[in-house]
PLY file of the C-alpha trace (Angstrom):
ply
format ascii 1.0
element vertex 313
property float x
property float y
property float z
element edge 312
property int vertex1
property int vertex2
end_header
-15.31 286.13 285.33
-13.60 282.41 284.90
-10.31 282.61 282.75
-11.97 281.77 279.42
-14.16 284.58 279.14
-11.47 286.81 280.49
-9.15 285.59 277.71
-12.06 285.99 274.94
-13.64 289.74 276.40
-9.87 291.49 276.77
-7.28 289.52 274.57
-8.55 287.21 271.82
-8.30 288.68 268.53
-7.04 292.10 269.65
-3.77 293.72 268.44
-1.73 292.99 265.41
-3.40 290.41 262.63
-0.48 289.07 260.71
-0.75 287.03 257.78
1.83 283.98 259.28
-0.36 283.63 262.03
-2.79 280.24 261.22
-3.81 279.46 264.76
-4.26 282.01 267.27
-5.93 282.01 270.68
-8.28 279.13 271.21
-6.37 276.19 270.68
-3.94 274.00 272.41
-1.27 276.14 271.03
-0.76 278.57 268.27
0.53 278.16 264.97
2.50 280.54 262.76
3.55 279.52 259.36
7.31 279.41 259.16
8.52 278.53 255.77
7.31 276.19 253.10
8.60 273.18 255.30
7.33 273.40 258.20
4.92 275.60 260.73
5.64 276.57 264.11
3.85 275.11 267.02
3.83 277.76 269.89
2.43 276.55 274.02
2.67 278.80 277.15
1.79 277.36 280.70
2.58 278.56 284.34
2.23 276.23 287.10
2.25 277.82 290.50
2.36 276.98 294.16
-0.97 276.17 296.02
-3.12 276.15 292.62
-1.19 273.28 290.53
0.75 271.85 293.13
0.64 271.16 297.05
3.40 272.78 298.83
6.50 271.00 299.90
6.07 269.41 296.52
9.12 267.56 295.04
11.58 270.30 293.38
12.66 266.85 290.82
8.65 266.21 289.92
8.15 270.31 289.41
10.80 270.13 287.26
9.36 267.73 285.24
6.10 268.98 285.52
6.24 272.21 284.49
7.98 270.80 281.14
5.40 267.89 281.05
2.11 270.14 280.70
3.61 272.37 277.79
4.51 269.35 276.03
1.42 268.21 276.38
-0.11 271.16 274.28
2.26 270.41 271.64
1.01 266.16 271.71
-2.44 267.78 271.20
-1.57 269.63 267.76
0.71 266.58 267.04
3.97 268.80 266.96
7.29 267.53 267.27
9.20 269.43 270.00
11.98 271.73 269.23
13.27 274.25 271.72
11.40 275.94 275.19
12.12 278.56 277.83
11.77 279.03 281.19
10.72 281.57 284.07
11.18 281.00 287.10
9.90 282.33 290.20
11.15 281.64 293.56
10.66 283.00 297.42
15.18 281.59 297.80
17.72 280.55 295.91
18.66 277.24 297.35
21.14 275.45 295.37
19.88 271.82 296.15
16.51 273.25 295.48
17.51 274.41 292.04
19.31 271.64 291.24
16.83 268.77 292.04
14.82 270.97 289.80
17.14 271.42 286.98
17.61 267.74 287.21
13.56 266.72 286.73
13.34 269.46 284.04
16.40 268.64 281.82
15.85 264.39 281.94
12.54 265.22 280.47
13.66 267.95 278.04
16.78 265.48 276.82
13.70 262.75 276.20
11.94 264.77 273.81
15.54 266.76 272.51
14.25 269.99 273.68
16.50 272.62 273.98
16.33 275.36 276.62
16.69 278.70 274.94
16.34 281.15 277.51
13.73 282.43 279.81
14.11 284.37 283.33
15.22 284.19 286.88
13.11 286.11 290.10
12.20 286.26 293.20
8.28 285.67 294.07
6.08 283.25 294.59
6.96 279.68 293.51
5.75 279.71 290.01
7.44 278.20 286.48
6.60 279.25 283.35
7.35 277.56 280.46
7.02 278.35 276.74
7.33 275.51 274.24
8.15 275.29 270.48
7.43 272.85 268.05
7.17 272.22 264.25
4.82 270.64 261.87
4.41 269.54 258.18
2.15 272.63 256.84
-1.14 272.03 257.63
-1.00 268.93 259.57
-1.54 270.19 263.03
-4.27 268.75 264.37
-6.94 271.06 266.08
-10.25 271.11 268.59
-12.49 271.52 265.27
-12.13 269.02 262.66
-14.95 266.58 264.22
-17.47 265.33 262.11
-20.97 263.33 262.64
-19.79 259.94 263.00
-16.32 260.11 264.38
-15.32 257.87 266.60
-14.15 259.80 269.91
-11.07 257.76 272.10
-8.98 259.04 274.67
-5.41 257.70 275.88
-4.59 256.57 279.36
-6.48 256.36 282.11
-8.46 259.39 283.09
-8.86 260.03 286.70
-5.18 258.46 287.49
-3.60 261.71 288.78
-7.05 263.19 290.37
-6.66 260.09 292.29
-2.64 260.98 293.27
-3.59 264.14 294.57
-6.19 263.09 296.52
-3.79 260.92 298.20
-1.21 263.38 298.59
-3.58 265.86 300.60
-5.15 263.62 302.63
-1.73 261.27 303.58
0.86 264.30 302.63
4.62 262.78 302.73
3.24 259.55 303.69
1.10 259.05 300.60
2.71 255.87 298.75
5.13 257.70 295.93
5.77 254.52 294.10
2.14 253.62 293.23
0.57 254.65 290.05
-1.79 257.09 291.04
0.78 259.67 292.91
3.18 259.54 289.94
1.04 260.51 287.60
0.19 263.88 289.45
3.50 264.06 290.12
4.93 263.01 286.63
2.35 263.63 284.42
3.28 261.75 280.83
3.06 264.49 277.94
2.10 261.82 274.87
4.43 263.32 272.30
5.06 259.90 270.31
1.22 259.12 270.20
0.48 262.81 269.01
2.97 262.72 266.37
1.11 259.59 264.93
-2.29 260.52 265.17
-1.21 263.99 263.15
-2.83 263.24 259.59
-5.12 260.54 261.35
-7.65 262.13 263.73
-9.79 265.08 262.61
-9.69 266.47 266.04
-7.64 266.51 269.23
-7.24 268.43 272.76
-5.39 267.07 275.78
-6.84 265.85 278.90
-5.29 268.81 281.62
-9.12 270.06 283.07
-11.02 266.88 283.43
-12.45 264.47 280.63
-15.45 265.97 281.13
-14.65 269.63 279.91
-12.26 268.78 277.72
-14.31 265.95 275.24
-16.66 269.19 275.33
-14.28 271.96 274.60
-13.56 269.98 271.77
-16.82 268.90 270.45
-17.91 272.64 270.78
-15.48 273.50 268.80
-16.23 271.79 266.46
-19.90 272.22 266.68
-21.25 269.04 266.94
-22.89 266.89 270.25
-21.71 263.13 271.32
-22.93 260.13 272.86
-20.33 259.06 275.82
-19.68 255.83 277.58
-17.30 255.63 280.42
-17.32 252.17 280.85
-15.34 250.33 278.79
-12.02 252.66 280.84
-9.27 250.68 282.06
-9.51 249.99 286.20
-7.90 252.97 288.06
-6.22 252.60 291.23
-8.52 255.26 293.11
-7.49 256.76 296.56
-11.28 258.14 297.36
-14.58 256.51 296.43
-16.04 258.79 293.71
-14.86 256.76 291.05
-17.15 258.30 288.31
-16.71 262.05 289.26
-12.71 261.59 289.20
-13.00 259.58 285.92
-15.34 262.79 284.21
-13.66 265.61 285.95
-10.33 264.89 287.49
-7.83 267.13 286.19
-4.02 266.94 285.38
-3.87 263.34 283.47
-2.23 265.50 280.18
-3.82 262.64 278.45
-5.23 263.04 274.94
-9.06 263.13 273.40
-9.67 262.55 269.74
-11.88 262.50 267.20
-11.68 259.82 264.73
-13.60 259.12 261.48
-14.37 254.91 261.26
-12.87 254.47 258.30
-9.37 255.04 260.03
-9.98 252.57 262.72
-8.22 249.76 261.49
-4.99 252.22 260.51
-5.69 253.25 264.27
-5.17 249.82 266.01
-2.40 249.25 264.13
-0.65 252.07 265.37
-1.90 251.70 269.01
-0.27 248.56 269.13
3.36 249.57 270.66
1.92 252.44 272.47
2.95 252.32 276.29
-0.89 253.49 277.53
-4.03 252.02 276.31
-6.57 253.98 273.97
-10.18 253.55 274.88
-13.57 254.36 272.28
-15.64 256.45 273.97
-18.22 257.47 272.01
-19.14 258.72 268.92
-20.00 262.37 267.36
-23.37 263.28 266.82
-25.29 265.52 264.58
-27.25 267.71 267.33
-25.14 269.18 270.36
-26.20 267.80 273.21
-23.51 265.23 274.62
-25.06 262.34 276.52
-22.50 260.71 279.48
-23.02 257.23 279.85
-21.33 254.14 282.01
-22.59 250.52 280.02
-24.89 251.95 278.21
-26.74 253.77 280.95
-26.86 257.41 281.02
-25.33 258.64 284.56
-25.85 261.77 286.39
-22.91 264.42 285.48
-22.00 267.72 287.03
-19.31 269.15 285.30
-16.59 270.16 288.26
-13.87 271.98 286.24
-11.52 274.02 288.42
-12.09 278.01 288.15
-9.20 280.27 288.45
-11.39 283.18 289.36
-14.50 282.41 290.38
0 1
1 2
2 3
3 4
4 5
5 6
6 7
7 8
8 9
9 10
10 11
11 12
12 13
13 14
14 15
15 16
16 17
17 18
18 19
19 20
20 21
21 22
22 23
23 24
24 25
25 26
26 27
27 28
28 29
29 30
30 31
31 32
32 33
33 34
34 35
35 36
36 37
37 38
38 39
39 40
40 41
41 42
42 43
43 44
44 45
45 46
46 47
47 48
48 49
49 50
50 51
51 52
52 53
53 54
54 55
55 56
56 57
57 58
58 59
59 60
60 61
61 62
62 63
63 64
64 65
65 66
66 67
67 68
68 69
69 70
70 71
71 72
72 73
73 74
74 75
75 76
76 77
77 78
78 79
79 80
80 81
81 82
82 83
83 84
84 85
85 86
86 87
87 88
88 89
89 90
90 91
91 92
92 93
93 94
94 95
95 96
96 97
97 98
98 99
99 100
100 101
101 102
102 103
103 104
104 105
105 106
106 107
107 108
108 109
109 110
110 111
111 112
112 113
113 114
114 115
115 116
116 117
117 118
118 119
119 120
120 121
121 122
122 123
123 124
124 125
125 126
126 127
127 128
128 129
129 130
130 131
131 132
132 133
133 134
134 135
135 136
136 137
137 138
138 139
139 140
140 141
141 142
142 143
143 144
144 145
145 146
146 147
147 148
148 149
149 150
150 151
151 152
152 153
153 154
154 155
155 156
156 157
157 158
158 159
159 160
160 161
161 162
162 163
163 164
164 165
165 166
166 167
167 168
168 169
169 170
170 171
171 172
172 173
173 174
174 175
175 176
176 177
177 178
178 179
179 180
180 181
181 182
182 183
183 184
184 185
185 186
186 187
187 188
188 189
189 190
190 191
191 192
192 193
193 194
194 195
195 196
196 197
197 198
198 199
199 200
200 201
201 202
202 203
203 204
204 205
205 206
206 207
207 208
208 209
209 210
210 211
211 212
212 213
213 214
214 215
215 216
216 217
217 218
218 219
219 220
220 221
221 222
222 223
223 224
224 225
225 226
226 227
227 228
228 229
229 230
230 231
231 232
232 233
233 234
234 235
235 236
236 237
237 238
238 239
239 240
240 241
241 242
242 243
243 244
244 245
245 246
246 247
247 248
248 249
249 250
250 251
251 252
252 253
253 254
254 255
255 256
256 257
257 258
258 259
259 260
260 261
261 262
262 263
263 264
264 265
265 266
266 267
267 268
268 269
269 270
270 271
271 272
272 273
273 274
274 275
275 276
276 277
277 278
278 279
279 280
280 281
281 282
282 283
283 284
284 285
285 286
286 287
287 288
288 289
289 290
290 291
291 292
292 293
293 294
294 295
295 296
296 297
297 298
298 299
299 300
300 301
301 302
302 303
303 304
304 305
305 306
306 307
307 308
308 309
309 310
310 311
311 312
């Protein structure tokens, strides 16, 4: 049983239905209504040893990271951060461990004015988890099922960047090249709060990039029940550590970029607020009426295999 249908068989929609609740499982994050001002934007993420990062990683980059994914949840709903916690798991407590740690987590916290709360100490496994909370204007969050036939579909970035890092980090290990662009971005993935928080109010739908392109344009697109017509081509250049260029680009996870849904009528408000961004935004496609979604590089279809990372399989 992969995660999804473990989530959906024992723990979506069980328990207590409350009224404040607006978004519960199935999103990016949830959202509870807080007062007439704003709603509450709720993301929880663990990130453990040996599944989401080599060992030996960093202890400065896990800091970051483990921050960086949450916040990427939030980007998604186009939340402004407010306030997280943290758990923390670890096999010792090594003071220069922790502190390089402490160090990566609270430069990227004091970016986005996130304030640590609270959370928990133990000894395990090396494992963070980290629960983020943001607000938005009621009813402005933006979610997986707003798409509509004719949307315009971009993402942000480059997808296939940090596939690309840790592909060079397991094959060259403490010799892979930690300046160039590819390793950073596994190791510092960018959460796109600034972009999210513009495209709230903008795009009809939105999910962030952490599973692969692939899986994720079509998490989103099922969600909101419609198909698409893809194109690949018209990406930015990647700096690529391995050859498979295409199957990095569609499934390569970890870029924490974001996919959206756009109807044409906003496109010109959409290049106008593109233009300071610090990544580029790419069209993609475009939603159609029936479901099937059709992958394409130039205009020719390609063969894809969706390679999404299982949990538990």
């Amino acid at each position: 049983m992969d995660e999804f249908k473990l989530i959906d068989q024992f723990f979506a929609g069980r328990g207590t239905l409350r009224d404040d609740v607006r978004i519960g499982i199935g999103d990016d994050a949830a959202v509870a209504r807080w007062d007439e001002d704003y709603e509450l934007v709720i993301a929880t993420d663990t990130i453990c040893e040996g599944t989401h990062f080599l060992p030996g990683a960093p202890p400065h980059a896990l800091g970051h990271r483990c921050l960086a994914v949450n916040l990427s949840d939030l980007a998604a709903m186009g939340a402004e951060p407010l306030w997280c916690t943290l758990a923390l798991s670890l096999p010792e407590a090594e003071p220069d461990w922790v502190g390089r740690f402490a160090d990566g987590f609270f430069a990227l916290a004091n970016r986005f004015q996130t304030a640590l709360i609270g959370g928990d100490t133990i000894r395990g496994p090396l494992a963070m988890t980290v629960t983020v909370h943001g607000r938005v204007t009621p009813g402005r969050a933006v979610c997986r099922d707003g798409a509509r036939e004719g949307d315009l579909i971009y993402v942000t970035g480059k997808p296939g960047m940090a596939a690309a890092g840790l592909a060079a980090l397991r094959e060259f290990g403490a010799n892979a090249d930690a300046g160039s662009e590819s390793v950073r971005r596994f190791l510092y993935p960018e959460p796109r709060i600034m972009e999210g928080r513009a495209l709230a109010g903008l795009a009809a739908a939105m999910i962030d990039v952490s599973d692969g392109l692939m899986v994720d344009a079509t998490r989103m697109l099922a969600a909101s029940g419609f198909g698409a017509r893809m194109d690949i081509g018209n990406l930015p250049p990647v700096e690529y550590a391995v050859n498979d260029v295409q199957g990095l680009t569609l499934n390569g996870g970890d870029d924490y970029e974001l996919c959206f849904a756009l109807p044409p009528e906003c496109e010109p408000e959409l290049r106008k607020r593109v233009a300071d961004w610090p990544c580029p935004v790419t069209g993609i496609g475009a939603v159609t009426r029936n479901t099937d979604i059709v992958w394409c590089i130039n205009g020719q279809p390609c063969n894809t295999v969706t390679a999404q990372y299982e949990h538990f399989s």
